[in-house]
Structures are given as C-alpha cells and as structure tokens.
SEVEXLO-977274 format. One record per atom (N, C-alpha, C): x, y, z; residue in three letters. Coordinates in steps of 0.2 Angstrom, whole numbers, padded with zeros to 4 digits, always signed. Layout:
# residues N
XYZALA
...
***
This chain:
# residues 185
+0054+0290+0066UNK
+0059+0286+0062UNK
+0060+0279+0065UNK
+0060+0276+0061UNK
+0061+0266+0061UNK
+0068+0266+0063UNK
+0067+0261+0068UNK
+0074+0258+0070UNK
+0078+0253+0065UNK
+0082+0255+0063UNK
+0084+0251+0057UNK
+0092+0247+0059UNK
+0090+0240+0058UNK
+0098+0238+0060UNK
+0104+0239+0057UNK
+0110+0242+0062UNK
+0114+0244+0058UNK
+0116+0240+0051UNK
+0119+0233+0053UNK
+0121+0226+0049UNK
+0120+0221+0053UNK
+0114+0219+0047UNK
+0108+0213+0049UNK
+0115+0206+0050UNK
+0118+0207+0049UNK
+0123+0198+0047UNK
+0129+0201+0054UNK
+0129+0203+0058UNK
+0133+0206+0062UNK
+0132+0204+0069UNK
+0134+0200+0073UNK
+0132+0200+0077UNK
+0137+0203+0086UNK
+0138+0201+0091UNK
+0144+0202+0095UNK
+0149+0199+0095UNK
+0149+0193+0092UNK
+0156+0191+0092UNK
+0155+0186+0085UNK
+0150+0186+0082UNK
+0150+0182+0076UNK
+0147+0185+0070UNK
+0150+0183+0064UNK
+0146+0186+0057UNK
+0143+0182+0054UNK
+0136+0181+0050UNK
+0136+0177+0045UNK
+0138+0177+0037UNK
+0140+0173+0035UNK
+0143+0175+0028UNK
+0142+0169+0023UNK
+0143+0170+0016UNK
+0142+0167+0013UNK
+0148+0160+0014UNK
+0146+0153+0010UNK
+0152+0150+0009UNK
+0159+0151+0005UNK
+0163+0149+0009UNK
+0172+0153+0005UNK
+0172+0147+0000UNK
+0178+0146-0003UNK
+0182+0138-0006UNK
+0185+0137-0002UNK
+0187+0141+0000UNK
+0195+0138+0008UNK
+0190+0137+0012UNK
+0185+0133+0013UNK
+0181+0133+0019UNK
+0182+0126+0019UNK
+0180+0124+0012UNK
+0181+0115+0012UNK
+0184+0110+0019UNK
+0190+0113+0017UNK
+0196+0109+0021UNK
+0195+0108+0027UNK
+0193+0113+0033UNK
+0192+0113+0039UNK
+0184+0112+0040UNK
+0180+0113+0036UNK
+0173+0109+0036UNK
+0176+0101+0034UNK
+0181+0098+0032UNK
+0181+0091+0032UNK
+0182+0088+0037UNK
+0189+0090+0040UNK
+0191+0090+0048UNK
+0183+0090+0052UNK
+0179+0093+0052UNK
+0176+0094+0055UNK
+0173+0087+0057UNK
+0169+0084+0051UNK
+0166+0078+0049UNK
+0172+0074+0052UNK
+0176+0073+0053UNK
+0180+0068+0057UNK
+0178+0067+0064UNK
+0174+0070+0068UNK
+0173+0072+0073UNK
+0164+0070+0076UNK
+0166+0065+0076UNK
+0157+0059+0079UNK
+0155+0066+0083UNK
+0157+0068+0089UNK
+0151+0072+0093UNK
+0149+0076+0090UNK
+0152+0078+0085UNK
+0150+0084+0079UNK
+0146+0082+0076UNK
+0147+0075+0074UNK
+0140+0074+0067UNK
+0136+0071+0072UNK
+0135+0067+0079UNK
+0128+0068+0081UNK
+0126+0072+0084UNK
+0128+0077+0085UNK
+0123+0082+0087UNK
+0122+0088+0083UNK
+0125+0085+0076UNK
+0120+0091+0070UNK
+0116+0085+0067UNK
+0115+0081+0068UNK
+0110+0075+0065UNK
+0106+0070+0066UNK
+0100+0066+0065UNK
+0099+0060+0069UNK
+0102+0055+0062UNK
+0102+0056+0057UNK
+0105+0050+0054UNK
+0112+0047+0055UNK
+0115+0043+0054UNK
+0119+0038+0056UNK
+0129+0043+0054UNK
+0131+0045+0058UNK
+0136+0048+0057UNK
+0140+0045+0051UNK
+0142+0050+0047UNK
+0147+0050+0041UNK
+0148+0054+0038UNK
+0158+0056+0039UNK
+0159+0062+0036UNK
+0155+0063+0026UNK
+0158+0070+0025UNK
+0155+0071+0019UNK
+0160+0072+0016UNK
+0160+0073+0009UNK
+0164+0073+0004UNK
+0165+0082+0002UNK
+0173+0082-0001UNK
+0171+0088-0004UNK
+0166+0092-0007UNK
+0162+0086-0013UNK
+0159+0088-0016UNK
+0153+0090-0011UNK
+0151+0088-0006UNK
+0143+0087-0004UNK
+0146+0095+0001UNK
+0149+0097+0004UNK
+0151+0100+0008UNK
+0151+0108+0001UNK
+0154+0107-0004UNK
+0154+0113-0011UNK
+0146+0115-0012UNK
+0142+0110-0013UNK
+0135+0110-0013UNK
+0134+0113-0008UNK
+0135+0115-0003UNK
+0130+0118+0005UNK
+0130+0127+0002UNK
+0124+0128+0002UNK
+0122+0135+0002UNK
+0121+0137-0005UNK
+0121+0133-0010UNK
+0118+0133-0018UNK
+0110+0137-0016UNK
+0107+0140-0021UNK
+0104+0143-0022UNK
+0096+0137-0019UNK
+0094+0139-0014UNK
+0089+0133-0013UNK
+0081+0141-0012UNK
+0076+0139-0013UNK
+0069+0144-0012UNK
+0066+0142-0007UNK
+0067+0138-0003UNK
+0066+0136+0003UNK
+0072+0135+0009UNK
+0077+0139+0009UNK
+0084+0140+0013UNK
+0086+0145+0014UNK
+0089+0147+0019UNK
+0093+0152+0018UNK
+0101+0150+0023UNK
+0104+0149+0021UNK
+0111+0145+0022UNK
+0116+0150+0023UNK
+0120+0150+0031UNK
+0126+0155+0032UNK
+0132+0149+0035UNK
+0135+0154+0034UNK
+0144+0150+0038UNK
+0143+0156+0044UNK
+0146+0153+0049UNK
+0147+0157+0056UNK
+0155+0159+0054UNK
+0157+0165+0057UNK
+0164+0167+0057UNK
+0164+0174+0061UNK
+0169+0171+0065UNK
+0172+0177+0069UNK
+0172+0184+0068UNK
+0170+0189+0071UNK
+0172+0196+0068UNK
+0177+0197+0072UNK
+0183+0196+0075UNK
+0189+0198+0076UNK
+0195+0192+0072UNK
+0194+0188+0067UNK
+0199+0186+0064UNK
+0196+0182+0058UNK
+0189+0183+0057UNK
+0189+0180+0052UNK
+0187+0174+0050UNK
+0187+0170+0057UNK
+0188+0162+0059UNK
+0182+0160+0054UNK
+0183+0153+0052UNK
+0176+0149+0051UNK
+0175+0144+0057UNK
+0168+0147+0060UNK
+0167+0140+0065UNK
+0161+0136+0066UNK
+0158+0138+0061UNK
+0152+0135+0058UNK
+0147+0136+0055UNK
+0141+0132+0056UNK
+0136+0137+0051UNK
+0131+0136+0052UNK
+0124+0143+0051UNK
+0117+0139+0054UNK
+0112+0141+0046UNK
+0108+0137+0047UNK
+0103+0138+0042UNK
+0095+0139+0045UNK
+0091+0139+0041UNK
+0084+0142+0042UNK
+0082+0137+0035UNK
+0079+0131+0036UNK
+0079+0128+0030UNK
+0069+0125+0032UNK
+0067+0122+0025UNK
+0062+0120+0025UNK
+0056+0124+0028UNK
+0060+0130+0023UNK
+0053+0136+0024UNK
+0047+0134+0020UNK
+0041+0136+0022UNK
+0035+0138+0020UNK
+0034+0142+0019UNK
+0034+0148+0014UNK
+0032+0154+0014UNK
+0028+0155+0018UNK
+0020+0151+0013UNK
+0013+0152+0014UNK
+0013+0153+0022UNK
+0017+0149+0025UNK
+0014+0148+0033UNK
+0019+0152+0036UNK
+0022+0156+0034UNK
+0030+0161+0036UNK
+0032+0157+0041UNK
+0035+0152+0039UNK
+0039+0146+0045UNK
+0046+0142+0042UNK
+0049+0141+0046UNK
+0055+0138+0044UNK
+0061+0132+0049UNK
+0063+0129+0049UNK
+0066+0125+0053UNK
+0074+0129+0054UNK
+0077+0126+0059UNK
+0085+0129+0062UNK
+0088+0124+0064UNK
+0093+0124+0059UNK
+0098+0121+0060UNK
+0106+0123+0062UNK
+0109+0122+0067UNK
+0115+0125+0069UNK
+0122+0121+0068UNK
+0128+0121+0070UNK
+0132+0118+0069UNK
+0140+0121+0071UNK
+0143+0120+0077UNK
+0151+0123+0078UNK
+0153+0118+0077UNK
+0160+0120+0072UNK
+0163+0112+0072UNK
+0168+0110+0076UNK
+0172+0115+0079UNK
+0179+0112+0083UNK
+0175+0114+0091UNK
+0177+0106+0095UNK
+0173+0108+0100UNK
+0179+0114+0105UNK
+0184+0115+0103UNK
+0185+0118+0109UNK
+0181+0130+0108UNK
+0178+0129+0101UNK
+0175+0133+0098UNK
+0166+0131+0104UNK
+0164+0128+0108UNK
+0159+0128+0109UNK
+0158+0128+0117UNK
+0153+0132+0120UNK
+0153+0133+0125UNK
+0156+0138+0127UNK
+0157+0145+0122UNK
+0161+0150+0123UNK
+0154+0154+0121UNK
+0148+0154+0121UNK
+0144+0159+0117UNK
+0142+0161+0111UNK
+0148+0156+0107UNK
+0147+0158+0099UNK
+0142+0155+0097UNK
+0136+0149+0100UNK
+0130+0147+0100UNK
+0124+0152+0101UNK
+0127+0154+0104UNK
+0121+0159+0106UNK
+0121+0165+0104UNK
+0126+0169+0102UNK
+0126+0172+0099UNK
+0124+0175+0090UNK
+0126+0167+0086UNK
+0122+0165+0080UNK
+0116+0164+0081UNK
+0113+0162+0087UNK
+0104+0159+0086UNK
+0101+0168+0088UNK
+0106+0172+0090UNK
+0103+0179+0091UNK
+0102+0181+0082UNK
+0108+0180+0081UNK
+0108+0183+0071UNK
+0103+0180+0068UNK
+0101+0174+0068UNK
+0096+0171+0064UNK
+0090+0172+0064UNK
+0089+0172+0071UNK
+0083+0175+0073UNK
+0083+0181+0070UNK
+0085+0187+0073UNK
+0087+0192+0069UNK
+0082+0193+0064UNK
+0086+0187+0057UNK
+0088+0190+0052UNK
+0080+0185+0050UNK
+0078+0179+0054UNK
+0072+0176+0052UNK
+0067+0181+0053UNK
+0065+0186+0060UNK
+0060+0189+0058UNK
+0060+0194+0055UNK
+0065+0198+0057UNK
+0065+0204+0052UNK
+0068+0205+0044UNK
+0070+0201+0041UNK
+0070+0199+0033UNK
+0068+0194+0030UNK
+0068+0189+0032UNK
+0061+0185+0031UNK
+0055+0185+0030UNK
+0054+0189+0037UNK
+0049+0189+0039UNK
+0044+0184+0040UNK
+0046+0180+0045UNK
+0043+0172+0048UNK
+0040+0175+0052UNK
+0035+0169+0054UNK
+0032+0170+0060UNK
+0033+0165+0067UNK
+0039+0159+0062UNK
+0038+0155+0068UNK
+0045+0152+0064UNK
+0050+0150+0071UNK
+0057+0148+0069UNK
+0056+0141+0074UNK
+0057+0136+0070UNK
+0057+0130+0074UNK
+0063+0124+0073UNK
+0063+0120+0079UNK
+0072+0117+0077UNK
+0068+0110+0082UNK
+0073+0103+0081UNK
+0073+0096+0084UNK
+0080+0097+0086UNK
+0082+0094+0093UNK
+0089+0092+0097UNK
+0088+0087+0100UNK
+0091+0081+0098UNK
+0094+0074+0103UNK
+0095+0079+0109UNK
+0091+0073+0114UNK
+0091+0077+0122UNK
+0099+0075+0126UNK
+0102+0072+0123UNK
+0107+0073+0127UNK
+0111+0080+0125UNK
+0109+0083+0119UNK
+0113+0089+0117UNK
+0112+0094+0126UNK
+0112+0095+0128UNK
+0111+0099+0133UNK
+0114+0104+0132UNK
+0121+0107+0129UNK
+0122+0114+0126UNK
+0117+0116+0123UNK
+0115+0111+0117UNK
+0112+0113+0111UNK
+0105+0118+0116UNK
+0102+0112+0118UNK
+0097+0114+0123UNK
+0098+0122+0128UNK
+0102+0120+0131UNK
+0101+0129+0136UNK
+0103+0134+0131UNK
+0107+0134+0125UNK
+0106+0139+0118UNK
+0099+0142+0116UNK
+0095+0136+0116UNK
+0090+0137+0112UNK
+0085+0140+0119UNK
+0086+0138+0121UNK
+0081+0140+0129UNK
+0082+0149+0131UNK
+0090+0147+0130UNK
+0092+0157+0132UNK
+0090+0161+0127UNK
+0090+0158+0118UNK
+0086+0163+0116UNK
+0079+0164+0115UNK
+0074+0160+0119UNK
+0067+0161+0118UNK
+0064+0155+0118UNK
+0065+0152+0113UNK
+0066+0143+0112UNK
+0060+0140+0117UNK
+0057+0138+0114UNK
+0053+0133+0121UNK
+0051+0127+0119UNK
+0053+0123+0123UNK
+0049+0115+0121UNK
+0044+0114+0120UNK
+0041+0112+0114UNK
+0035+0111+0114UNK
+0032+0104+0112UNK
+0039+0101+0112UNK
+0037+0091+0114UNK
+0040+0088+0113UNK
+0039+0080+0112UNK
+0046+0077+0110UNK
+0046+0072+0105UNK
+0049+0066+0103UNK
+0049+0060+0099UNK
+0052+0057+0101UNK
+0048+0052+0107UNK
+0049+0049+0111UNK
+0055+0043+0107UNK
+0060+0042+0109UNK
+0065+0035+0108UNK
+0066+0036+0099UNK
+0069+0041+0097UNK
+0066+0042+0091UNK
+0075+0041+0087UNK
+0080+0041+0092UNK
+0087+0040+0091UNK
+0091+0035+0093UNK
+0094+0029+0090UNK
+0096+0025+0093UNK
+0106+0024+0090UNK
+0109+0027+0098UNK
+0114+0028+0098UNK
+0120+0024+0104UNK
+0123+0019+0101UNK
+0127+0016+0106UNK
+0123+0012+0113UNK
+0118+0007+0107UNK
+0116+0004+0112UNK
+0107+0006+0118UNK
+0109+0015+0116UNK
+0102+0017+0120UNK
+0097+0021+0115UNK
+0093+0022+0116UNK
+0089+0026+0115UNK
+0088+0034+0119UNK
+0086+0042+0113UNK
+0085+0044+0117UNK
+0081+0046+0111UNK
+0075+0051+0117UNK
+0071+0057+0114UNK
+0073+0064+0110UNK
+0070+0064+0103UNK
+0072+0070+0098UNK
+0068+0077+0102UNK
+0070+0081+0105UNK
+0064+0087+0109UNK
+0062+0093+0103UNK
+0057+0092+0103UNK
+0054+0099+0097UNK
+0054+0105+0101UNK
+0055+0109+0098UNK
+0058+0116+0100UNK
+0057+0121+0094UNK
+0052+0128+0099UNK
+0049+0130+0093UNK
+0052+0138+0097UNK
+0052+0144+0094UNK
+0047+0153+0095UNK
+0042+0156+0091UNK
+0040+0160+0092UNK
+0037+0162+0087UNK
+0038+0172+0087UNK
+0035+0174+0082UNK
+0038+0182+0081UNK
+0039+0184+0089UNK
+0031+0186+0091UNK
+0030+0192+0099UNK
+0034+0187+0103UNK
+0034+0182+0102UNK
+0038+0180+0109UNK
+0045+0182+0110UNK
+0046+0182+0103UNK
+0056+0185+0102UNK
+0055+0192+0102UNK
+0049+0194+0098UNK
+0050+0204+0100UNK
+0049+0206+0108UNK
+0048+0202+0113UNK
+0047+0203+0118UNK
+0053+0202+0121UNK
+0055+0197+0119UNK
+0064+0196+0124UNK
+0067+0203+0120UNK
+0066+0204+0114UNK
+0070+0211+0112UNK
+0069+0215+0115UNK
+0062+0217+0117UNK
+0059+0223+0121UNK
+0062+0224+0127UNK
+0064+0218+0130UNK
+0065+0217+0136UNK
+0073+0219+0139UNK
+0077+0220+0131UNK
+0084+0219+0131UNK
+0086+0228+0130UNK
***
C-alpha cells in the first residue's frame, strides 16, 4: 500500500489556503512595511492597491497561489506561490512572503517551504523548484538552505538599494534531492 498524505495543504504549524476578502485589509498594512516589500521583490518598493492584492490567486495555468494561515487560529500570515511553471520541463519558480515581521523567525518559513514542496512534488509533479533572494535576506537564505535549497549562483550587483549594491543568489532542488531529505526524516 502507497503512502498517502494524510492533507496535502497541512503542514505543523501552518495551512495553505485559498484567498479570503477579509484578507485584503491586513495584506495592505502589510505593504506599508519597506522590509517586507524588499525582501519579497527586486523592483522598487510600492504598496499595492486593493484591487492588485483581489487579483492575487485568480486562475492563472502557470501558478499555483496560496495564503499562509495558522492551524491553531486561523491567522493570515502570508503567502507562497509556485509560479512561472513549465510544464514541458516540470519546473517552477517560489515565491514566499510573511508579512508582519514579528510573524518571522518563529519557523513559519520553514515550515510553508515544507508544504510547497510537498505539494510541488507530489501534485504537481515537478521536477525542479527554483527561487532568487537579495543576499542580504539571510533568513530568507537559512529557510531555504534548511529545506534542501542549494545555491547554485548568483547576479552579481543585480539590486540597487540605498546607495549599495547587492547580489540576487539563485537557488535551486530538484525531486531525489527532496525525496532524500524525506527519506532521511
């Protein structure tokens, strides 16, 4: 008999879910919040609008788009995607995002990059989850690192942020590399 996951959207301390309407509000707050929009983006920080934020998780054929929320209350605390898939090459990029910083540094990163994964090899069916991070993110970094995550290069001077320049760092897994850290667990 196959091991079959009990609930694929379930993780230790986080679920993935679709977007609410009540989410609006506290995803706007969010965008208020510079350390938050540079380290989910390299373009030039700028809250978004209602509208642009209502749009997030419309039916796209190369996405698959979640909000992060607590399984003990519910919380929204942010959201990761899997976007700019290829089928043909069974690949995809990762995107994550916690918005209230005191929400970060408790695990809840790591624990969604478990889901995604997750849910990228075994319903998807990808063969390869790839993600870019400003190298000053260093959470973003040991996140990605703790689930499998490995550097596989960078774009040198590719961000220019108060004055300096820093490197975007490519960061890739691929299937057996993930089925081995599972193996392992």
């Amino acid at each position: 008999m196959t091991n079959i996951i009990p609930n694929l959207f379930t993780g230790e301390k986080l679920k993935l879910s679709q977007p609410r309407e009540e989410d609006t509000e506290l995803m706007l707050r969010w965008g208020e919040d510079s350390d938050y929009l540079r380290n989910i983006d390299t373009e030039f920080a700028l809250p978004r609008t209602q509208e642009q934020l209502a749009s997030e998780g419309a039916p796209n054929p190369h996405e698959v788009y979640f909000r992060l929320r607590t399984i003990d209350e519910d919380r929204l605390i942010g959201f990761i995607v899997i976007h700019s898939i290829e089928w043909n090459n069974r690949a995809g990029l990762l995107a994550i995002g916690i918005g209230n910083a005191e929400d970060r540094s408790k695990g809840f990163g790591t624990d969604a990059l478990k889901l995604i994964l997750r849910y990228a090899f075994h319903e998807l069916n990808l063969d390869r989850v790839g993600l870019e991070v400003i190298e000053y993110n260093g959470g973003g970094i040991r996140a990605y690192e703790k689930v499998g995550f490995q550097i596989e290069g960078r774009k040198r001077s590719m961000v220019y942020r108060d004055g300096k320049r820093f490197d975007v760092i490519v960061m890739g897994i691929l299937r057996p590399e993930w089925e081995a850290i599972q193996a392992e667990n």
